[in-house]
C-alpha positions as CSV (number, residue, x, y, z in Angstrom):
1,X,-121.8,-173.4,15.0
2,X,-122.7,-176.7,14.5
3,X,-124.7,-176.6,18.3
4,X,-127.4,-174.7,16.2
5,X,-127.7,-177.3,13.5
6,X,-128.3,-179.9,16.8
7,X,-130.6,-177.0,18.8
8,X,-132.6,-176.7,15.1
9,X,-132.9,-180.2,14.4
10,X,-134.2,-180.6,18.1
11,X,-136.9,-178.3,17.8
12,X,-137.9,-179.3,14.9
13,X,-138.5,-182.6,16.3
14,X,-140.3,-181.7,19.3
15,X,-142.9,-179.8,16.7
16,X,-143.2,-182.6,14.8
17,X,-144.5,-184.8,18.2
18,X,-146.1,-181.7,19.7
19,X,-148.0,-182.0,16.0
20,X,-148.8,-185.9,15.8
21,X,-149.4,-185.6,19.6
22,X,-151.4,-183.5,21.1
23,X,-152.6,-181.0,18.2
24,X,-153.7,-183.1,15.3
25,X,-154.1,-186.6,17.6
26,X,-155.6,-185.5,21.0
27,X,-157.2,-187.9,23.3
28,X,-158.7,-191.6,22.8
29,X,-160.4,-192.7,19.9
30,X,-160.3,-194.9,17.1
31,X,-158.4,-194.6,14.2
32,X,-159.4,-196.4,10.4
33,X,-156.9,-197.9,8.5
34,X,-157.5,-195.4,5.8
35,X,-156.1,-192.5,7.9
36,X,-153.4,-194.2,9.1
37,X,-151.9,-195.3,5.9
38,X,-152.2,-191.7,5.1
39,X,-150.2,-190.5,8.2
40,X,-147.9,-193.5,7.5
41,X,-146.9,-192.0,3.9
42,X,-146.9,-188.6,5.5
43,X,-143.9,-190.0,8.1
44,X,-142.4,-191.5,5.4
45,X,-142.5,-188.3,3.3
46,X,-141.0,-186.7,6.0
47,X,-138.0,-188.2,6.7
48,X,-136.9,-188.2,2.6
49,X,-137.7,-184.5,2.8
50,X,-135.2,-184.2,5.4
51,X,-133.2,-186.6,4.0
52,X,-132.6,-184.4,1.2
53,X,-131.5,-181.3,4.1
54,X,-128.6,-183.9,5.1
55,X,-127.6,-184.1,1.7
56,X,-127.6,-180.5,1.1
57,X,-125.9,-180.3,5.2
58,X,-123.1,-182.6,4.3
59,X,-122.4,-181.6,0.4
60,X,-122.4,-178.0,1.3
61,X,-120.6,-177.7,4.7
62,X,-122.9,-175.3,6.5
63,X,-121.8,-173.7,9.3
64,X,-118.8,-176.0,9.2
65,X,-120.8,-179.3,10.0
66,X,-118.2,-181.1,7.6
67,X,-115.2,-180.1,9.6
68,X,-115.9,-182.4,12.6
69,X,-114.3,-185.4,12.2
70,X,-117.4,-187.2,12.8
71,X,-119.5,-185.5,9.9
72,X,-116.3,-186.0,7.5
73,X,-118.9,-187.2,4.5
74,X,-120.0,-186.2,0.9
75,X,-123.8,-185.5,0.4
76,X,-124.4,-188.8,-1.4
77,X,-122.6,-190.3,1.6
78,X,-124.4,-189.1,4.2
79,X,-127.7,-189.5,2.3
80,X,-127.6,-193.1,1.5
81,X,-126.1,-193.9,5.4
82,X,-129.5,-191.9,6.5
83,X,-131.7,-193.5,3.8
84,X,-130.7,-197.0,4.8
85,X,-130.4,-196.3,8.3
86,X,-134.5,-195.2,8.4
87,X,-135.5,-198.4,5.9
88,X,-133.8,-200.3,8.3
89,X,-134.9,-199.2,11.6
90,X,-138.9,-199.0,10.3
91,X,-138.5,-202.7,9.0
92,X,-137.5,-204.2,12.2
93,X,-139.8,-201.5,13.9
94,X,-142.5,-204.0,12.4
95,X,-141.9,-206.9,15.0
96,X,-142.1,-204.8,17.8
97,X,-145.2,-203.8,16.4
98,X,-146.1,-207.5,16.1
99,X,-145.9,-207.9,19.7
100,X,-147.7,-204.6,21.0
101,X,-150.7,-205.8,18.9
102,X,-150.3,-209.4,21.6
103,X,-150.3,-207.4,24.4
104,X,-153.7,-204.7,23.8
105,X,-154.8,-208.4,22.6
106,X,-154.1,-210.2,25.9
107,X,-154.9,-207.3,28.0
108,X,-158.0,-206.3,25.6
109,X,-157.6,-203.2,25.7
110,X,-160.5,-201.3,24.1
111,X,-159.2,-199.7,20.6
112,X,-160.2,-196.2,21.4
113,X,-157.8,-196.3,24.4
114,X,-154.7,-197.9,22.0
115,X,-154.4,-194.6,20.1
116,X,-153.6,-192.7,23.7
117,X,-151.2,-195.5,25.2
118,X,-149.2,-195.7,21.7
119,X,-149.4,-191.7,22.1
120,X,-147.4,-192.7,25.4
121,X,-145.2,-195.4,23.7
122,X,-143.6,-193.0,21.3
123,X,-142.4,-190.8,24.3
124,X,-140.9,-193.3,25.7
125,X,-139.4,-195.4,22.9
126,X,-137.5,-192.0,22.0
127,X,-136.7,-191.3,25.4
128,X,-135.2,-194.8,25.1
129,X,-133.2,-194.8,22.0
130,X,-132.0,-191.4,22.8
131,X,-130.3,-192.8,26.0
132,X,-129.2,-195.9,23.8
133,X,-127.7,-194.3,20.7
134,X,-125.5,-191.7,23.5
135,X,-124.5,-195.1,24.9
136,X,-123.6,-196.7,21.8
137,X,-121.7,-194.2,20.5
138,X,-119.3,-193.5,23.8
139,X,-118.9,-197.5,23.3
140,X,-117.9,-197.2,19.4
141,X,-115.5,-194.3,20.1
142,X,-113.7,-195.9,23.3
143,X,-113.7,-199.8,22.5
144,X,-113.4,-200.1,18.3
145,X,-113.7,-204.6,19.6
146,X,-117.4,-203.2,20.7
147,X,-118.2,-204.2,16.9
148,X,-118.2,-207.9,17.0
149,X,-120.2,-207.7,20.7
150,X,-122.5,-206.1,19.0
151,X,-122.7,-208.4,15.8
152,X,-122.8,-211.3,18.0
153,X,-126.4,-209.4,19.6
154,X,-127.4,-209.4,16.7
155,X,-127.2,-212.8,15.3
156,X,-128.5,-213.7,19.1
157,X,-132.0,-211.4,18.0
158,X,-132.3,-213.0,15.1
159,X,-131.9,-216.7,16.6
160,X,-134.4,-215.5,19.1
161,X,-136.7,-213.8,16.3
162,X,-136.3,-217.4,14.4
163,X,-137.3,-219.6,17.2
164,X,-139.9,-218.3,19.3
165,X,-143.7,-217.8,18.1
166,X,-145.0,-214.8,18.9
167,X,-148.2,-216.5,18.7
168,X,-147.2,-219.1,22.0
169,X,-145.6,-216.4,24.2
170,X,-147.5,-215.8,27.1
171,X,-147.8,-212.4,28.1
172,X,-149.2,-213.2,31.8
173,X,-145.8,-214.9,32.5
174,X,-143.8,-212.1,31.8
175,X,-141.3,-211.5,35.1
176,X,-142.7,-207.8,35.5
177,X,-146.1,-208.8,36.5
178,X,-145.1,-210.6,39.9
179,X,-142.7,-207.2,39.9
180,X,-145.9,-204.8,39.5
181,X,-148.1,-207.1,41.9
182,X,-145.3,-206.4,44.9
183,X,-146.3,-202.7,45.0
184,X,-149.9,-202.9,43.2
185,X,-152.6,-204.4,42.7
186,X,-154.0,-205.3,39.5
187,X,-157.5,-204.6,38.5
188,X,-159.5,-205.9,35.6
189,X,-161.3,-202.1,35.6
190,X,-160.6,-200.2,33.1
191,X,-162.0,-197.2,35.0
192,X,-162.9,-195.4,32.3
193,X,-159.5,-194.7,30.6
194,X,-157.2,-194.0,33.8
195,X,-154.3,-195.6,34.7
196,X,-155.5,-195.8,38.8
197,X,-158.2,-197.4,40.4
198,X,-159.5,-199.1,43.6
199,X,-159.6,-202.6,44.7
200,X,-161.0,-203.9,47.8
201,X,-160.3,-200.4,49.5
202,X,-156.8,-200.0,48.4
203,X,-155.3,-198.3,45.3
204,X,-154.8,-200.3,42.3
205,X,-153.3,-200.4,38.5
206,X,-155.8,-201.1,35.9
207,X,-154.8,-202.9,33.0
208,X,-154.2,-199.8,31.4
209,X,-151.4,-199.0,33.1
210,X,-150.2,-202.4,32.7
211,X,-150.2,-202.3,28.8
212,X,-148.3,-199.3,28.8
213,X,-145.9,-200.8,31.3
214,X,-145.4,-204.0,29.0
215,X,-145.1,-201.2,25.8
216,X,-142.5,-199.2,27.2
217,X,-140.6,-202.6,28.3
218,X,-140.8,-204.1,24.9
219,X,-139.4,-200.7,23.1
220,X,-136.5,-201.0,25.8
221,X,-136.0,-204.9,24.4
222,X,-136.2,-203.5,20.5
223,X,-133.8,-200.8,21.1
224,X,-131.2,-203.4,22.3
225,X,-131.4,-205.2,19.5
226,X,-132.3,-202.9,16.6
227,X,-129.8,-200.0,18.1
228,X,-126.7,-202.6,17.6
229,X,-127.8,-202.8,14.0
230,X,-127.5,-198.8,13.1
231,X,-123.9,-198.6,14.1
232,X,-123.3,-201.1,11.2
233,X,-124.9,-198.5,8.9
234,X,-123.4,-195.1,10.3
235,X,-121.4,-194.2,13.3
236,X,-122.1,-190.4,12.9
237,X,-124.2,-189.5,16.3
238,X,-126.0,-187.0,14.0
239,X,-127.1,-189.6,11.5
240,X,-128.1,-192.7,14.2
241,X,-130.0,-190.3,15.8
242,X,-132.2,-188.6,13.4
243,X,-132.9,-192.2,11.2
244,X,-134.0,-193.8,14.7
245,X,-135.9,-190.9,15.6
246,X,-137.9,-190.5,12.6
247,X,-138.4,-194.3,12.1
248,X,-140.3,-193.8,15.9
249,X,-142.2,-191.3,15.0
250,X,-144.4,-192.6,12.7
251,X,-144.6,-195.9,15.3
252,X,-148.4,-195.3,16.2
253,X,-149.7,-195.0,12.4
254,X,-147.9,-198.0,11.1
255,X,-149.0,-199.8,14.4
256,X,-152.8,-198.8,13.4
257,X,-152.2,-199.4,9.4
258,X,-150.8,-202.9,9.6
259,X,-152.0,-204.3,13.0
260,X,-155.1,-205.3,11.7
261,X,-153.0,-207.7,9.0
262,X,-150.1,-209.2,11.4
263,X,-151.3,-212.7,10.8
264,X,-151.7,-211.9,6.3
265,X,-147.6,-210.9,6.6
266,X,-146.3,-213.8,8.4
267,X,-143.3,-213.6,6.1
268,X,-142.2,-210.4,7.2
269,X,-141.0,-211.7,10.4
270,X,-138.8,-213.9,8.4
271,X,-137.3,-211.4,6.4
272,X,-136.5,-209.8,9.6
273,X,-134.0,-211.9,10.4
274,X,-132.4,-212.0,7.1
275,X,-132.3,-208.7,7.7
276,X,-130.5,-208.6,11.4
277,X,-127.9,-211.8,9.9
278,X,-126.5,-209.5,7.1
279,X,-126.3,-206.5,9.0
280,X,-124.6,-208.4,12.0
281,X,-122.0,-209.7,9.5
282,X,-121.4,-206.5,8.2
283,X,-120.8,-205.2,11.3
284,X,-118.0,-207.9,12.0
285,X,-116.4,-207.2,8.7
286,X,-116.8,-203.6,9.2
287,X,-112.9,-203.6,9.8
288,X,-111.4,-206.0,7.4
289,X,-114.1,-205.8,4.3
290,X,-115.9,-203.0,4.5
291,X,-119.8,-203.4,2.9
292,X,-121.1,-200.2,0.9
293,X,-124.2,-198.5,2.2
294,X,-125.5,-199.0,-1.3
295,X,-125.3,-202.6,-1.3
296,X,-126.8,-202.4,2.0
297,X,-130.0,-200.4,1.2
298,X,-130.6,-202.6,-2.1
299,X,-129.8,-205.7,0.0
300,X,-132.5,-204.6,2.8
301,X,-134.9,-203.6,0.4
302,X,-135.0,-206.7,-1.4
303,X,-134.8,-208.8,1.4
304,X,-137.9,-207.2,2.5
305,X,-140.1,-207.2,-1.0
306,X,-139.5,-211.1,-0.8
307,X,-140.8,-211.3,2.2
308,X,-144.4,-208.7,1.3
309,X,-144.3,-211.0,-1.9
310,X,-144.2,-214.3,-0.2
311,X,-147.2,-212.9,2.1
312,X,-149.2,-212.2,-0.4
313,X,-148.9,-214.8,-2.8
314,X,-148.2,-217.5,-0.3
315,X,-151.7,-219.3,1.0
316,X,-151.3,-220.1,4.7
317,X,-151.6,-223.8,5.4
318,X,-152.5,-225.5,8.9
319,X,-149.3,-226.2,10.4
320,X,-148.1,-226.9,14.0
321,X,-148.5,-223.9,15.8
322,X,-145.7,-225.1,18.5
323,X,-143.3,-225.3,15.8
324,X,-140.2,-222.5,14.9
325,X,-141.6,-220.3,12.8
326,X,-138.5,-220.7,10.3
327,X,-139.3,-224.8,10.0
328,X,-143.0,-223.4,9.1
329,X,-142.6,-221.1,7.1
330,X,-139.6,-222.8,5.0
331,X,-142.4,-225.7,4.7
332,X,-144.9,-223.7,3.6
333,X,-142.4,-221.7,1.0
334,X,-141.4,-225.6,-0.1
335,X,-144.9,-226.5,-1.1
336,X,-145.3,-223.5,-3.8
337,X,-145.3,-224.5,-7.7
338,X,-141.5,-225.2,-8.4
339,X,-142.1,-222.1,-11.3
340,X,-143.4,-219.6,-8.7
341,X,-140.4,-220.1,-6.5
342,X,-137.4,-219.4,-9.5
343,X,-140.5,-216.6,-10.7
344,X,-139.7,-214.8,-7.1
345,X,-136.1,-215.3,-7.1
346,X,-135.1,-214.3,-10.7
347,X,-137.2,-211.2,-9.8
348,X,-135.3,-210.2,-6.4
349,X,-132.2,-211.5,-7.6
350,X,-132.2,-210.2,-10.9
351,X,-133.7,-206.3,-9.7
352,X,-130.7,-206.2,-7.0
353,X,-128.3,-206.8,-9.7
354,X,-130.1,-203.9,-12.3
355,X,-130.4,-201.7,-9.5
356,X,-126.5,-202.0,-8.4
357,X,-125.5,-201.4,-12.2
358,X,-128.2,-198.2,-12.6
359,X,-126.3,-197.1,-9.2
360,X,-123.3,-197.5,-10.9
361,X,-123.8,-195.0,-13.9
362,X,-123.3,-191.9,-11.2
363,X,-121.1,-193.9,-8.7
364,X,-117.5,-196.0,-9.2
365,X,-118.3,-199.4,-10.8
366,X,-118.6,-201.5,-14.4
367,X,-122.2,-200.1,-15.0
368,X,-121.8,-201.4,-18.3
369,X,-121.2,-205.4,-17.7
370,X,-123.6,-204.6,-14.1
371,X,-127.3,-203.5,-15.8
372,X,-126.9,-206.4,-18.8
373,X,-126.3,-209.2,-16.3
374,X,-129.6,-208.3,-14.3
375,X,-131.4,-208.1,-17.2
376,X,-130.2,-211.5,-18.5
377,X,-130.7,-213.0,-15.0
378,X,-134.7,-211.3,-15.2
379,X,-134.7,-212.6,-19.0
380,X,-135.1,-216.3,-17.5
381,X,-138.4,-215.8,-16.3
382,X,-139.5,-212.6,-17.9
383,X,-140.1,-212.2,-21.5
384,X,-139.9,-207.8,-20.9
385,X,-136.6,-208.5,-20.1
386,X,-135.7,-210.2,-23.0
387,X,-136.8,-207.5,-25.2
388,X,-134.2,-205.1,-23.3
389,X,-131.8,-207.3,-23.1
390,X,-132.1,-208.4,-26.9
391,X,-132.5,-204.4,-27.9
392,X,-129.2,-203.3,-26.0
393,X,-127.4,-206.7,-27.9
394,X,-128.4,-204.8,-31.4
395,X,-127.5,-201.8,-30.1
396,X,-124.2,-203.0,-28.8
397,X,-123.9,-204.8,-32.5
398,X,-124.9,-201.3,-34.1
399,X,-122.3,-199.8,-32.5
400,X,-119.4,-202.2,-32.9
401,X,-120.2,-202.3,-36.7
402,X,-120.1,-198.8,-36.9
403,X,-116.9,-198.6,-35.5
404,X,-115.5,-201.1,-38.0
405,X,-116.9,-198.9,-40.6
């Protein structure tokens, strides 16, 4: 019975693109931040609501999903694995973004057009990561050494991601365009939106074509190395494939909410690879010293509101464009106010640490000794803090004294 979980959860997946797609999206034409940070949410919103049906699938065991080996999870379980899985697949989502923006920029591809080839990108980015997560998961089952191949990916993304500016890479020496050029032509004619065209008699790509050619290759290079990263997360097929397909399908509104701003987030990228080094050591230890999804999902998330908060508060300074991003960026981070630094670190650090101990009131842990060290460690800088902190010590004293009594 669990085939019509699969056949529902397939259909309604194909309503939500035949939605965003053709129905609500049809055809080329621009699209305002406004409405795409709308859409965004509305993705987002989305994939907690059906977040809360794999809670609801697990905990409750229908139509004997839980009896498959595979699906052998509590509703909290399976939640948190999906949860995490999503944050982490629409965070590193945001560098492939990165790069699509290069290409319509190198190709100048008008922005009316950018809505229909992203329409385009989506299809194929899930054909992709279907083909990708079936692969990955005949891997896990049949070779359990797969693990530290695939850690060792990651940490090679992340190297990659950490060395190379996106703003030096070239598009026009990408090895596909002397590929392309062996069978067709390339035109600088738009040709009023298609894909075809004429040149000197014979038929011929415009650059239309050629952006969605370089799209649909760069999804195929971000599915090798984000695709590694989910299995550290989940290896339940069910889960890898729903929290990679919903973190695609809202691709084209985050492209159009954020595009517009890659240059104001520079830190983001940075993050990033924070974010692929832990989950490529987790991966490895995934065997010996197994990493909670809980940890994992505060972990991500504050990895990533250091990096928003670094963008925003961080002026950009004129540095050497040639350089590694990381050697920028740490210069840049090293000429804030020494205060402003220990302000943004007290404040990740010290919400990680409240957030495990709040976790910890409805899961196993010392809740208790967990939420008063975060608040001491947020007491340094903040003075709200201190007030908790001092109100739970008269509390605490309170009670001890009435015990005494």
């Amino acid at each position: 019975m669990t085939v019509s979980i699969w056949i529902g959860v397939i259909a309604l997946i194909i309503g939500l693109l035949v939605l965003d797609l053709v129905i609500l999206n049809r055809g080329a034409r621009m699209v305002c931040v406004k409405e795409a940070l709308v859409w965004t949410m509305t993705w987002v919103v989305l994939a907690l609501c059906f977040n809360v049906f794999v809670y609801f699938l697990y905990e409750n065991n229908w139509l004997g999903w839980s009896d498959v080996a595979s699906h052998d999870f509590s509703g909290q379980q399976a939640a948190v694995q999906f949860l995490t899985g999503f944050l982490m697949e629409k965070s590193l989502s945001i560098d492939n973004i990165f790069v699509i923006a290069m290409i319509f920029s190198y190709l100048k591809v008008p922005v009316v057009e950018q809505h229909r080839l992203l329409l385009w990108g989506v299809l194929g980015a899930i054909g992709l990561r279907v083909i990708m997560v079936t692969l990955g998961t005949v891997l896990m089952a049949r070779f359990h050494w797969i693990v530290y191949l695939f850690g060792g990916l990651l940490i090679a993304t992340a190297v990659r991601m950490m060395m190379i500016r996106q703003d030096n890479i070239n598009i026009g020496h990408s090895p596909l365009l002397p590929l392309i050029k062996k069978f067709y032509p390339i035109t600088d004619n738009y040709k009023d939106g298609n894909f075809f065209s004429t040149l000197n008699g014979n038929r011929a790509i415009t650059p239309l074509l050629l952006a969605l050619i370089l799209v649909v290759s760069t999804n195929l290079m971000f599915a090798l190395d984000s695709i590694p990263a989910i299995f550290a997360v989940t290896q339940d097929p069910f889960l890898v494939f729903t929290c990679n397909v919903f973190s695609v399908l809202g691709l084209r509104a985050l492209y159009f909410t954020i595009a517009g701003y890659v240059d104001r987030f520079r830190y983001i990228k940075l993050s990033l690879v924070f974010v692929l080094v832990y989950f490529a050591a987790k991966m490895m230890l995934i065997h010996t010293y197994p990493i909670p999804n809980i940890v994992s999902l505060v972990t991500i998330g504050s990895i990533l509101t250091l990096g928003v908060l670094a963008s925003l508060w961080v002026p950009p300074l004129d540095v050497d464009r040639r350089a590694a991003p990381l050697f920028t960026d740490l210069v840049t981070l090293a000429v804030l106010s020494y205060r402003q630094a220990r302000r943004i670190v007290v404040l990740v650090l010290g919400t990680s640490v409240l957030l495990v101990g709040v976790a910890m009131i409805v899961l196993p842990g010392p809740a208790v000794v967990v939420i008063p060290v975060g608040l001491g460690i947020l007491a340094i800088e903040f003075a709200w803090a201190r007030r908790w902190l001092r109100k739970m010590r008269q509390t605490a004293g309170e009670f001890r004294q009435r015990i005494r009594n």
